[in-house]
C-alpha positions, 0 to 999 in steps of 0.5 A: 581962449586958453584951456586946460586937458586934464587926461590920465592915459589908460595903461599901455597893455590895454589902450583906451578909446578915451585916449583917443577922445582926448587927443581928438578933442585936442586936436579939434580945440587947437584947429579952431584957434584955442590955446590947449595946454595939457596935463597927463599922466599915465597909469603906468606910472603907478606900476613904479610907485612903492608902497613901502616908503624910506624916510 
């Protein structure tokens, strides 16, 4: 089966058990034979994003 892992890891200054929830979970889909793909983001990403935008 494939499935998807959609996942926004929680800032790097204060790690997140449910990111190690989603990297077990991961683990355990894939070791039973699924196709996981994933896509994550980070919330320190938006640290970056401006508020102000030039157009």
């Amino acid at each position: 089966m494939r499935i998807l892992l959609v996942h926004n890891h929680y800032g790097s200054s204060a790690p997140s058990g449910e990111n190690r929830v989603f990297e077990a979970e991961r683990a355990l889909l894939r070791s039973r034979g699924h196709e996981v793909l994933e896509f994550t983001r980070h919330s320190d990403e938006i640290r970056r994003w401006s508020l102000h935008h030039d157009q």
